[in-house]
C-alpha positions, 0 to 999 in steps of 0.5 A: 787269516789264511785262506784254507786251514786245517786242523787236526787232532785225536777223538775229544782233543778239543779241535772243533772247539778251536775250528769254531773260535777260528771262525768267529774271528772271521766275522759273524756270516758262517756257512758250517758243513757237518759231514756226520750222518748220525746212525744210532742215538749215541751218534746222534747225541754227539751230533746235538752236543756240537750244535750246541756249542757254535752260534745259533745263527752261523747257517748248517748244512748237515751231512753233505753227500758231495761237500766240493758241489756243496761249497761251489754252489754257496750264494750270498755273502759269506765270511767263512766256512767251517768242513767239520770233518774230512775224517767222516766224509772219507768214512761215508765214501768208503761205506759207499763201496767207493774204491781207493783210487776214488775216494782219493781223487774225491779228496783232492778234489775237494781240496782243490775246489776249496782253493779256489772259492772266495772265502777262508775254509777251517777243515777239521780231521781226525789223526786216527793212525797212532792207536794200536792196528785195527783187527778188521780188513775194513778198519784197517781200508779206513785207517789209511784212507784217513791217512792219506786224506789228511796228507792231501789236505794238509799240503792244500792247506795254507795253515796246518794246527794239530790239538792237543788236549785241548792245545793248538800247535802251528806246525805248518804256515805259508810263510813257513812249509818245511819243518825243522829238526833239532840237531844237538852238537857236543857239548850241549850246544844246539841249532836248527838245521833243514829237515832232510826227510822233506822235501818241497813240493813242486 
């Protein structure tokens, strides 16, 4: 199991679903950090229908303030943890008045700070830039916020997934950080050749 996996998807697409049968192969000690502070009934539904889905006896932390402090001070024997999800942190930060350049390192920091504890972490985001332009300034602030986030999150990350309507898709592994593109010759004949819009990070 890789060490620090990320996954992402649309509102309803099925990835926290997927986060959770993740972690049950991890074994059955499951520390879940839930980053939504519910603040109305509908939200606060939402927050019991989850509950429901994973183990009773997986142990939650709800809606940490600061999820980097809260994952270093984790005691005890642990076989994974589940950050459900970055997309509500960076929201709550944001809320907070915090600027950009603070909720970015924010970020990093809690990327980093997941690199280095001894357990896997499986962290679900939200792919929130691919519906239509927000009409507020602030929804616009949080779009690419959430954008930027993910990026960081995902070159931190060991195994990126993206859910679709319920399906995983690997599109990042360690033994395999560069995408591919398809490039079609005459005749039909395809191959597969290096991506020239990516490059490695150093």
């Amino acid at each position: 199991m890789a060490h620090f996996t990320l996954i992402t998807g649309g509102a309803r697409s099925g990835k926290s679903r997927f986060a959770i049968e993740l972690a049950k192969s991890l074994g059955e000690r499951i520390v879940y950090l839930a980053t939504c502070q519910p603040v109305d009934r509908e939200m606060r539904r939402r927050v019991v229908r989850h509950q429901q889905e994973r183990p009773a006896h997986w142990r939650t932390i709800e809606h940490p303030q600061d999820p980097a402090t809260t994952l270093r001070r984790l005691r005890g024997a642990i076989d994974g943890v589940v950050v459900d999800c970055l997309t509500m942190y960076v929201a709550q930060l944001l809320l907070q008045r915090r600027s950009e350049e603070s909720i970015e390192h924010a970020v990093r920091h809690l990327c980093e700070t997941i690199r280095q504890i001894p357990c896997p972490v499986i962290m679900v985001t939200n792919e929130v830039g691919s519906g239509i332009v927000p009409a507020h300034r602030l929804g616009r602030r949080f779009r690419d916020l959430a954008g930027l986030a993910n990026q960081a999150a995902a070159r931190a990350a060991d195994r990126v997934y993206v859910v679709t309507a319920g399906i995983p898709t690997l599109i990042k592994s360690a033994s395999r950080t560069e995408p591919r593109a398809l490039s079609l010759k005459a005749g039909g004949s395809s191959k597969l050749r290096k991506n020239p819009w990516v490059t490695r990070d150093r």
